[in-house]
C-alpha positions as a Markdown table, in Angstrom:
| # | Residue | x | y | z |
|---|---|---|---|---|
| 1 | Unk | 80.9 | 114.7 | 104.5 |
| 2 | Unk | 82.3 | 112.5 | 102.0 |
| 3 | Unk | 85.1 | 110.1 | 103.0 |
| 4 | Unk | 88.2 | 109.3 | 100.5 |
| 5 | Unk | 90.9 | 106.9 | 101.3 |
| 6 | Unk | 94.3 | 108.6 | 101.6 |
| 7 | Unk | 98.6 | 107.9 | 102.7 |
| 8 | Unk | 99.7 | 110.4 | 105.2 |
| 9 | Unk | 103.1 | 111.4 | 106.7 |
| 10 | Unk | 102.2 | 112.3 | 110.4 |
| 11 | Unk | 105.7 | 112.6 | 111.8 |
| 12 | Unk | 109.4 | 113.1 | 110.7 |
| 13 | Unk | 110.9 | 110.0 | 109.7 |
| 14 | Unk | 107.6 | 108.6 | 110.5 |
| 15 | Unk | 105.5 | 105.5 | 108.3 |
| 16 | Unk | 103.1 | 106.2 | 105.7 |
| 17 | Unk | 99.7 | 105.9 | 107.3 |
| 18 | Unk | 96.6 | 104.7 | 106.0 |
| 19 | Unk | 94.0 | 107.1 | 107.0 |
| 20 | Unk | 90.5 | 108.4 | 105.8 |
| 21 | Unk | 90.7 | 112.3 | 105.4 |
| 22 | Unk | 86.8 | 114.2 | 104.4 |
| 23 | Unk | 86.9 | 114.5 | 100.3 |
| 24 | Unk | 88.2 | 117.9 | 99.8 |
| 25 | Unk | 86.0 | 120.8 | 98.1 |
| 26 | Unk | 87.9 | 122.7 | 95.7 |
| 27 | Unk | 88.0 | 127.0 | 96.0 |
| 28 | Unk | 87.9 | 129.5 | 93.7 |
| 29 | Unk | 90.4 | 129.0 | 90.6 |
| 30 | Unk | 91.2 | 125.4 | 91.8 |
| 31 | Unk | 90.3 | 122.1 | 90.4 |
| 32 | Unk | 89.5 | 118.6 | 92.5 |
| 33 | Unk | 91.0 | 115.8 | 90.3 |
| 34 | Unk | 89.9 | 111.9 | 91.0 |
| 35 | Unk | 93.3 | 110.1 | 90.9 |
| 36 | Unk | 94.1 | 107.5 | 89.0 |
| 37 | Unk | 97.7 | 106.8 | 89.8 |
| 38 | Unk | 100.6 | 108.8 | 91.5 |
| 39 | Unk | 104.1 | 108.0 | 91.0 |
| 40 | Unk | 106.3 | 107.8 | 93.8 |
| 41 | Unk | 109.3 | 110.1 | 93.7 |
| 42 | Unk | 112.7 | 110.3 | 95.7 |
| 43 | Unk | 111.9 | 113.6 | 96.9 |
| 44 | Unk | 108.9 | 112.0 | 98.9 |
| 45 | Unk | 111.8 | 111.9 | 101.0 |
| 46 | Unk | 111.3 | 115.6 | 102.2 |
| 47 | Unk | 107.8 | 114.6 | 103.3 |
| 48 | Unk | 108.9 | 111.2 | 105.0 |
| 49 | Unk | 112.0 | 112.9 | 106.6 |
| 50 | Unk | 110.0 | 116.2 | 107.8 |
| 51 | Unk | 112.9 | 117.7 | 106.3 |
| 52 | Unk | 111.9 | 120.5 | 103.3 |
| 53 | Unk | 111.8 | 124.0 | 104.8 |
| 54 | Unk | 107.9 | 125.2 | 106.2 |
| 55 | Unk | 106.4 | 121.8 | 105.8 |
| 56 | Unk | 103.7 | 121.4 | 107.6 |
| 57 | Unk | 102.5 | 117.7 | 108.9 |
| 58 | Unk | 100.5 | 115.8 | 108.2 |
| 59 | Unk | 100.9 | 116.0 | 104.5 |
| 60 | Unk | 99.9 | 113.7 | 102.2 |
| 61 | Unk | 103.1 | 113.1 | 99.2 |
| 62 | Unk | 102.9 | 113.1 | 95.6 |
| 63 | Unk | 103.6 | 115.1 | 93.0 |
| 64 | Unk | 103.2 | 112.7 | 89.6 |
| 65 | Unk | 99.2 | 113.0 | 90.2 |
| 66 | Unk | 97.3 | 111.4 | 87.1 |
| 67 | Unk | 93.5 | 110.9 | 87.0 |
| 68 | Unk | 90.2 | 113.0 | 85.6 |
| 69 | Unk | 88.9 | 116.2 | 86.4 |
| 70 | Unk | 85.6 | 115.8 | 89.1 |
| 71 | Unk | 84.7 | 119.3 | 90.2 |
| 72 | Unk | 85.5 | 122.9 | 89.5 |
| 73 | Unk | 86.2 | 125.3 | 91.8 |
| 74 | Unk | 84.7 | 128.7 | 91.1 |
| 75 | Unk | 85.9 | 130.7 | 88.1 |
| 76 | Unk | 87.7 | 127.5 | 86.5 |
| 77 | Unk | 86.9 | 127.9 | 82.8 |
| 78 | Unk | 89.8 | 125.6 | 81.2 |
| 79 | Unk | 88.8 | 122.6 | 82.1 |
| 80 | Unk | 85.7 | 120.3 | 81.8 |
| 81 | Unk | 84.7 | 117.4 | 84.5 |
| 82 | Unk | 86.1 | 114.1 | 83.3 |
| 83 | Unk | 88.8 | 115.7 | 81.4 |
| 84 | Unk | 92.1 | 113.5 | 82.0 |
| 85 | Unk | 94.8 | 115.6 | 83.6 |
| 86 | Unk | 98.2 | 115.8 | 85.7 |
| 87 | Unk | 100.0 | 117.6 | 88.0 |
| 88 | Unk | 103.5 | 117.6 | 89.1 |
| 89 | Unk | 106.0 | 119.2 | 91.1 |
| 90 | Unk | 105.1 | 122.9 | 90.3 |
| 91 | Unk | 101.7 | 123.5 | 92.1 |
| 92 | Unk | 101.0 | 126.9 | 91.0 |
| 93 | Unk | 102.3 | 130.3 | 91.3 |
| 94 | Unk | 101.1 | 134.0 | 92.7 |
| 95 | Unk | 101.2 | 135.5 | 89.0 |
| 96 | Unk | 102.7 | 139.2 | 91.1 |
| 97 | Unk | 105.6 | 138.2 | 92.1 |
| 98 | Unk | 108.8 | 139.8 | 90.0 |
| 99 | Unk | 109.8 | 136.3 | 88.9 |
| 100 | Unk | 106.6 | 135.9 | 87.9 |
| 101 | Unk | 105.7 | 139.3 | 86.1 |
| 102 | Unk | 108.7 | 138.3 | 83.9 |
| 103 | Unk | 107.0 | 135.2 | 83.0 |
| 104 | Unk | 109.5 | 133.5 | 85.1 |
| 105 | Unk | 106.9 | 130.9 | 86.7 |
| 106 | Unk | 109.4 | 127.9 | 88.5 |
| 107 | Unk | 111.1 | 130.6 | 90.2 |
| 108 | Unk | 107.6 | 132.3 | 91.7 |
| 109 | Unk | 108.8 | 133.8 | 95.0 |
| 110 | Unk | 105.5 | 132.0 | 96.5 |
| 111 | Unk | 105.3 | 129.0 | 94.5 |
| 112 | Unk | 103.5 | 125.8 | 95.9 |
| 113 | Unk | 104.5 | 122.2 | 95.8 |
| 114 | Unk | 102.3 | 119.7 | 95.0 |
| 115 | Unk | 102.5 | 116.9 | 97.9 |
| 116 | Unk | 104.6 | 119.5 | 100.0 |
| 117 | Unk | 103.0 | 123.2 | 100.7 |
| 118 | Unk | 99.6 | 121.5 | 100.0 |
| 119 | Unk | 98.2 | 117.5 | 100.0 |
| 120 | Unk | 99.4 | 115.4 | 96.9 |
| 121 | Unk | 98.1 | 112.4 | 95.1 |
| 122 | Unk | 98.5 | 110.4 | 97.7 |
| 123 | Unk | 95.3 | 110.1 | 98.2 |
| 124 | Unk | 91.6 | 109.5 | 96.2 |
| 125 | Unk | 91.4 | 112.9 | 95.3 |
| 126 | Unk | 93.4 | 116.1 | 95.5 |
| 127 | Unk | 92.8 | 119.4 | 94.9 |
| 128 | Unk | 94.9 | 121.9 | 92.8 |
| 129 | Unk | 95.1 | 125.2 | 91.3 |
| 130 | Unk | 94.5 | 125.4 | 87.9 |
| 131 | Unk | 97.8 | 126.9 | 87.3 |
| 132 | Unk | 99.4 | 123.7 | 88.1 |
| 133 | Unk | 96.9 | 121.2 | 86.2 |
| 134 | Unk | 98.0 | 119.9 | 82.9 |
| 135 | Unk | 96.4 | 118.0 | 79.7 |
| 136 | Unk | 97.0 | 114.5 | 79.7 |
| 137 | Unk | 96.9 | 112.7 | 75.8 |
| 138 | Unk | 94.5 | 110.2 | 75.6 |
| 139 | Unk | 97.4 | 107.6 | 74.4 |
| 140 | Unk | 99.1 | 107.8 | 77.7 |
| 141 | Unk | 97.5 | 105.5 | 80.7 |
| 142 | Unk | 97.7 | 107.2 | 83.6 |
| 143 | Unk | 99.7 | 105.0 | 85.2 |
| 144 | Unk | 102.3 | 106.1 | 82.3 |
| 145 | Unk | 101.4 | 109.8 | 82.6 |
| 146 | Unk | 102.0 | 110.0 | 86.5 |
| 147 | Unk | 105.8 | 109.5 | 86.1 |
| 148 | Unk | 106.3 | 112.0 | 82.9 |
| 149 | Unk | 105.0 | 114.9 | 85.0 |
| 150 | Unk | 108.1 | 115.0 | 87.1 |
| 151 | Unk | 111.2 | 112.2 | 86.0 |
| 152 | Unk | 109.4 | 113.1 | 82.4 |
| 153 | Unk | 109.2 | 116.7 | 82.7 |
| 154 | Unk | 112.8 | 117.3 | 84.4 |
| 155 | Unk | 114.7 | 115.4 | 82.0 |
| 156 | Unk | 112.9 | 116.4 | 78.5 |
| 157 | Unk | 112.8 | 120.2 | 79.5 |
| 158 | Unk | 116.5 | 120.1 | 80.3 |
| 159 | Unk | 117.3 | 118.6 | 77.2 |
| 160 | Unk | 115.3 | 121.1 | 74.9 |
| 161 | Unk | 116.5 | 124.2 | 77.0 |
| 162 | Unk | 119.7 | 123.1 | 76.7 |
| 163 | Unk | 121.6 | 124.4 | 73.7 |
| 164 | Unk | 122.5 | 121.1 | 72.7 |
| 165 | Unk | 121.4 | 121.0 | 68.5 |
| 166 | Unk | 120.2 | 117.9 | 66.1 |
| 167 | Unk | 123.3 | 115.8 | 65.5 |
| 168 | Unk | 125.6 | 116.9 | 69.0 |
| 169 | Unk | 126.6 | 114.5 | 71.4 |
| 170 | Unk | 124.7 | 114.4 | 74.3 |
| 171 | Unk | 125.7 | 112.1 | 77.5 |
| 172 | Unk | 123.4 | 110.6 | 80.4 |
| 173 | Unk | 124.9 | 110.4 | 83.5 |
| 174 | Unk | 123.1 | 107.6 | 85.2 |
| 175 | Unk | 120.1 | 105.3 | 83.7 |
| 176 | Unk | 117.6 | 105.1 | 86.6 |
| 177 | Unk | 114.3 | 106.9 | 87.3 |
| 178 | Unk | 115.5 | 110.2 | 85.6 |
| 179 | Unk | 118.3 | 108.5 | 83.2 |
| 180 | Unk | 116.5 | 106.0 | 81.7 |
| 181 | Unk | 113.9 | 108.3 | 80.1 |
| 182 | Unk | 116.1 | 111.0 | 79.4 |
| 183 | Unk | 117.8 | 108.4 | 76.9 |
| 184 | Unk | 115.1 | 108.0 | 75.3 |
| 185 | Unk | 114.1 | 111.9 | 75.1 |
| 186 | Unk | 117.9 | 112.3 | 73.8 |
| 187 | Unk | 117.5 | 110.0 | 70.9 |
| 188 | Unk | 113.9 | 110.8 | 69.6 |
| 189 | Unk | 115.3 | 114.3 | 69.5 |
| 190 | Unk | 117.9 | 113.8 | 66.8 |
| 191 | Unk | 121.6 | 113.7 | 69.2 |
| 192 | Unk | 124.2 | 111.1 | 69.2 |
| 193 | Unk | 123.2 | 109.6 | 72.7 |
| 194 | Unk | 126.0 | 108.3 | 74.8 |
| 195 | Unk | 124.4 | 106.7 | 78.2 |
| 196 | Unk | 127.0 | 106.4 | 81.3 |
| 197 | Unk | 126.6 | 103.9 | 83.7 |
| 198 | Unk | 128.5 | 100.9 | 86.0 |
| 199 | Unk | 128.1 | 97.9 | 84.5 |
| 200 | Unk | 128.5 | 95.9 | 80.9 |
| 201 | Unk | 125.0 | 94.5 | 82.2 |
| 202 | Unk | 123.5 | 98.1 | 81.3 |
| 203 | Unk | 124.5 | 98.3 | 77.7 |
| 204 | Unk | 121.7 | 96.4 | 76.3 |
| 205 | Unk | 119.6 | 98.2 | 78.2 |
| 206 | Unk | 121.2 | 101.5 | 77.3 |
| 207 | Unk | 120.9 | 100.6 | 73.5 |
| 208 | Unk | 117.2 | 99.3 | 74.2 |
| 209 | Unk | 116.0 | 102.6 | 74.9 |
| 210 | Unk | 118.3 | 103.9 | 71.9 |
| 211 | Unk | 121.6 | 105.2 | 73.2 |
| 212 | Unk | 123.9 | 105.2 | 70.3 |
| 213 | Unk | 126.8 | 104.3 | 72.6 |
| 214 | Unk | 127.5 | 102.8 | 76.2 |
| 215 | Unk | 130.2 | 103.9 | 78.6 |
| 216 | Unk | 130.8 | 101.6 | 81.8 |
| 217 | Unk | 132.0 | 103.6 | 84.1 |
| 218 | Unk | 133.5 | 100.4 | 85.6 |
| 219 | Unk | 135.6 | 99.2 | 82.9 |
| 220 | Unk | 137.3 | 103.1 | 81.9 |
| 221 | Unk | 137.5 | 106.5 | 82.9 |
| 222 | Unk | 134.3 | 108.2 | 81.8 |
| 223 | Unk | 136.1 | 111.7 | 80.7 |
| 224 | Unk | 138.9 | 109.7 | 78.5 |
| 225 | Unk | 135.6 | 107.9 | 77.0 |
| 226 | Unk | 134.2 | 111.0 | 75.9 |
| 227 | Unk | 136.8 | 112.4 | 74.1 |
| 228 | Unk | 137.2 | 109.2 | 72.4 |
| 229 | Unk | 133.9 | 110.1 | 71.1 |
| 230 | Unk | 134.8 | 113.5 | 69.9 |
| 231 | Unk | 133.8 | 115.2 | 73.7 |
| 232 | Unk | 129.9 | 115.8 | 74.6 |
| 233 | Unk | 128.5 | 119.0 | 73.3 |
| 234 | Unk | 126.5 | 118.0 | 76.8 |
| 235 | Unk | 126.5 | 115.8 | 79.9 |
| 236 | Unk | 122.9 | 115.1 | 81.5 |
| 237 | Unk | 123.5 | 114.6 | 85.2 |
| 238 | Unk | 120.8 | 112.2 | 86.2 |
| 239 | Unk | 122.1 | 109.9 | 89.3 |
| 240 | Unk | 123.1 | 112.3 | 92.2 |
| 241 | Unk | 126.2 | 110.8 | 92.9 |
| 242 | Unk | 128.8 | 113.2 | 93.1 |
| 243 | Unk | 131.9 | 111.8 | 92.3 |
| 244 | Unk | 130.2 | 110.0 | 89.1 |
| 245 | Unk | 129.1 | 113.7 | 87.9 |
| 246 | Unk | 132.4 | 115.1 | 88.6 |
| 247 | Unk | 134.0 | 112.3 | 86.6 |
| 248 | Unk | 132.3 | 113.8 | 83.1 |
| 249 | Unk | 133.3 | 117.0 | 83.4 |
| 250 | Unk | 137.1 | 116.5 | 81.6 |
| 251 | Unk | 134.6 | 114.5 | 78.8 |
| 252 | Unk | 133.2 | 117.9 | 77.9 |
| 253 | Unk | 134.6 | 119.5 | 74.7 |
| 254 | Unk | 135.6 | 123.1 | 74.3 |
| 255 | Unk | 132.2 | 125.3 | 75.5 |
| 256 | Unk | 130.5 | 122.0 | 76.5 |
| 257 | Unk | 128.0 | 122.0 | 79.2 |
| 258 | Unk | 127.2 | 119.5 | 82.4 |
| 259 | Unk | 123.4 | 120.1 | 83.2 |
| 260 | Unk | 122.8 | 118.8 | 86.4 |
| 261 | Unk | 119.0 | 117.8 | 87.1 |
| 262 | Unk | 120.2 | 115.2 | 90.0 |
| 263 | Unk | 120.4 | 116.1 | 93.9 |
| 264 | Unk | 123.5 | 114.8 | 95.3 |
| 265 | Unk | 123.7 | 115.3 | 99.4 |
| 266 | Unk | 127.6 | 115.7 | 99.0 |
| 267 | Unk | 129.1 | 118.5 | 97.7 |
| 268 | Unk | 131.0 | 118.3 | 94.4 |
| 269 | Unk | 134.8 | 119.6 | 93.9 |
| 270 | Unk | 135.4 | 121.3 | 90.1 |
| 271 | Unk | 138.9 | 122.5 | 89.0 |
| 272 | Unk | 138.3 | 125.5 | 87.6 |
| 273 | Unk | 140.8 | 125.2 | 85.0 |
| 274 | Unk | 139.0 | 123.0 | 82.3 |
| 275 | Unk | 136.3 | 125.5 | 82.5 |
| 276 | Unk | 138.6 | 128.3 | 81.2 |
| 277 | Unk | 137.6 | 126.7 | 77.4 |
| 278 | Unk | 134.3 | 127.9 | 77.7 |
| 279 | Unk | 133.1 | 124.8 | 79.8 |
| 280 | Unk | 130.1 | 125.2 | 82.0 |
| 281 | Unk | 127.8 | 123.8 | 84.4 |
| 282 | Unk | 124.1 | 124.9 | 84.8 |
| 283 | Unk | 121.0 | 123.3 | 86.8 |
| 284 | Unk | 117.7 | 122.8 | 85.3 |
| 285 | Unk | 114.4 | 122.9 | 87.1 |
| 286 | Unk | 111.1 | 120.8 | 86.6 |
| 287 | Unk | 108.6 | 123.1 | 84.5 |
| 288 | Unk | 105.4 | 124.2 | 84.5 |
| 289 | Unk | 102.1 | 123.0 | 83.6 |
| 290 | Unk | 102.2 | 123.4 | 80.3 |
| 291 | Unk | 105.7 | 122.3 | 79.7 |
| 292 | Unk | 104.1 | 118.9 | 81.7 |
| 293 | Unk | 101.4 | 119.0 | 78.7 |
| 294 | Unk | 104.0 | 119.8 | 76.0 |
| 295 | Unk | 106.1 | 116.6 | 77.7 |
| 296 | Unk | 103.3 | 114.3 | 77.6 |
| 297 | Unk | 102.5 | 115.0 | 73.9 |
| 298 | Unk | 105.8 | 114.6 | 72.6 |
| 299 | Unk | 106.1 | 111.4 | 74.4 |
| 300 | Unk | 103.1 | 110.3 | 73.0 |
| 301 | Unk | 103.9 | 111.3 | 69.9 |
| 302 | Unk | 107.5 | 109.6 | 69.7 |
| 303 | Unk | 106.7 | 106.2 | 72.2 |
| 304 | Unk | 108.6 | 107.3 | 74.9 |
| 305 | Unk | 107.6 | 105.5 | 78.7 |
| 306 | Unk | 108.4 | 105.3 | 81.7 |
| 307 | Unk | 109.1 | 101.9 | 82.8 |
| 308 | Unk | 107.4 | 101.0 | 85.9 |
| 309 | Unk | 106.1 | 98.7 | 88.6 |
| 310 | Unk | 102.8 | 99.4 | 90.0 |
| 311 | Unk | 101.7 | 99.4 | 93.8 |
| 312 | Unk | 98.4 | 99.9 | 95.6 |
| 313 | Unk | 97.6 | 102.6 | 98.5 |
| 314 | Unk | 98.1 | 100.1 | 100.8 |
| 315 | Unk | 101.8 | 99.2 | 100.0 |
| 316 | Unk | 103.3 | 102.7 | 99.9 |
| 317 | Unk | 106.0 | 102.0 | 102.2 |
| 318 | Unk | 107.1 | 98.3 | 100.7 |
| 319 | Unk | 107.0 | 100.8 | 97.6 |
| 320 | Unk | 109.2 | 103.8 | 99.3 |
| 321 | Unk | 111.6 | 100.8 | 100.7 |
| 322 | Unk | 111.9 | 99.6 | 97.4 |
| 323 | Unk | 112.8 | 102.5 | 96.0 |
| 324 | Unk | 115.1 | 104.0 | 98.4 |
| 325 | Unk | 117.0 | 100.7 | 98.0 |
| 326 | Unk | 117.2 | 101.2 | 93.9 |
| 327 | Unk | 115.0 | 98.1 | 93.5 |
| 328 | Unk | 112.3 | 99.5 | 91.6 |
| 329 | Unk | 113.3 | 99.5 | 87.6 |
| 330 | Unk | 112.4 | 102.3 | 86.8 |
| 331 | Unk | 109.5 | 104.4 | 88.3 |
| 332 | Unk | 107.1 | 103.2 | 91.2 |
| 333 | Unk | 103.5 | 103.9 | 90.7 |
| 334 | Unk | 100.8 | 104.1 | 93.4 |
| 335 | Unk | 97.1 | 103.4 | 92.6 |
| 336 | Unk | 93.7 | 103.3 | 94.1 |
């Protein structure tokens, strides 16, 4: 059998290992993609840590999988061998579930993670359903692609599920992995982006990737800084920090919303009072496949990019440490 080159988690809290694993073959109704680059995502951490409920090691990570279509399993008619395509966090669904008879895919009562309930891009190749596979525009390097099918997809589907209309003012909590591209998704989609962050350092960042205004969260109280503004119409929660989320909620106006797409480990304390106005707070999911293709055109279409810093196989845990420590600016990349 062929061999492929591959980064394994083996044990909980164990190292990435470099291992060689037999090329997988893909089944019926699945597709075997040659990867060109995987981003690297915090919530690798549920594979390092041995932490996500059912997870079964070894297991290779990744879910921001980038590279070109080399074999179809039986019955695949939607895609063609050397067609460029993605996959990301959603790794298919049963399609008989009630979630998903309503259409309701993210919520599938058997859903699959890439890089979690089945081997991720971790690796040379990796197999997955065609459910989860997604179109990648030929204007997007993979490298660039890789990041957009999770930060990408998490922030730009909030954003246009949100409510939020052409002209409203829309705040980022937080300009790292997730923040700095919802910025830019915020802007190229017509509202008066307001990025939050610690630091006059960030502002020239913030405004680089075309935040209207810049809060530092160091200098004044965020919520008093909102409603200088006029109050968001919406806060994007992007940096799970806790206290820094619950910190926007009196910058809401009247029937505002916080979206929270961030994990914080600690839990957050809301008086319920300012929410009698009509306030709320709401999580948002990743998407599916097609949202992924839907995100990668429109950030083709309008030049939005991750930034990144790219890392071979062989350095996934220099990258992991990197990131873990917030020294990657913005999105780590794995390749070949």
């Amino acid at each position: 059998m062929a061999k492929m080159r591959a980064v394994q988690v083996s044990r909980a809290g164990g190292a990435f290992e470099q291992v060689e694993r037999e090329v997988p073959q893909p089944g019926p109704g699945e597709v075997r993609i040659k990867v060109e680059a995987c981003g690297m995502c915090h919530s690798d951490v549920f594979v390092k840590s041995g932490q996500f409920p059912g997870l079964k090691l070894p297991r290779i990570p990744g879910h921001e999988v980038a590279g070109r279509v080399d074999a179809l399993g039986a019955g695949v008619t939607a895609f063609k061998t050397g067609a460029r395509v993605g996959v990301g966090w959603h790794g298919g669904h049963c399609f008989q579930c009630g979630p998903c008879r309503r259409g309701d895919f993210l919520n599938c009562e058997n859903g699959r993670i890439t890089g979690i309930t089945h081997d991720g891009g971790y690796a040379e190749f990796v197999v997955a359903p065609v459910a989860a596979v997604a179109r990648i525009p030929d204007a997007l390097p993979a490298a660039d692609a890789g990041p957009l099918l999770c930060a990408g997809i998490t922030t730009f589907n909030a954003l246009r599920n949100s409510g939020a209309r052409a002209g409203d003012t829309v705040a980022v909590q937080g300009i790292g992995g997730l923040g700095h591209l919802a910025v830019q998704y915020a802007a190229k989609m017509g509202f008066r982006t307001v990025a939050i962050s610690r630091g006059a350092d960030k502002a020239a960042l913030a405004r680089e990737l075309g935040a209207h205004e810049y809060i530092d969260a160091q200098r004044q109280p965020v919520a008093a800084a909102l409603q200088a503004l006029g109050g968001a119409h919406l806060v994007l929660a992007t940096a799970p920090h806790s206290d820094a989320i619950q910190a926007t909620v009196g910058g809401l106006r009247a029937r505002g919303k916080l979206l929270i797409v961030a994990a914080p480990h600690e839990p957050m304390a809301l008086s319920t009072l300012p929410l009698l106005s009509g306030k709320a707070v709401a999580g948002w999911p990743s998407g599916t496949a097609l949202d992924s293709e839907e995100t990668m055109a429109f950030s083709a279409m309008t030049g939005v990019r991750p930034r990144i810093e790219r890392f071979k196989f062989a350095q996934a845990e220099q990258a992991y440490a990197h990131m873990m420590e917030n020294k990657v600016r913005f999105r780590a990349v794995l390749e070949p």
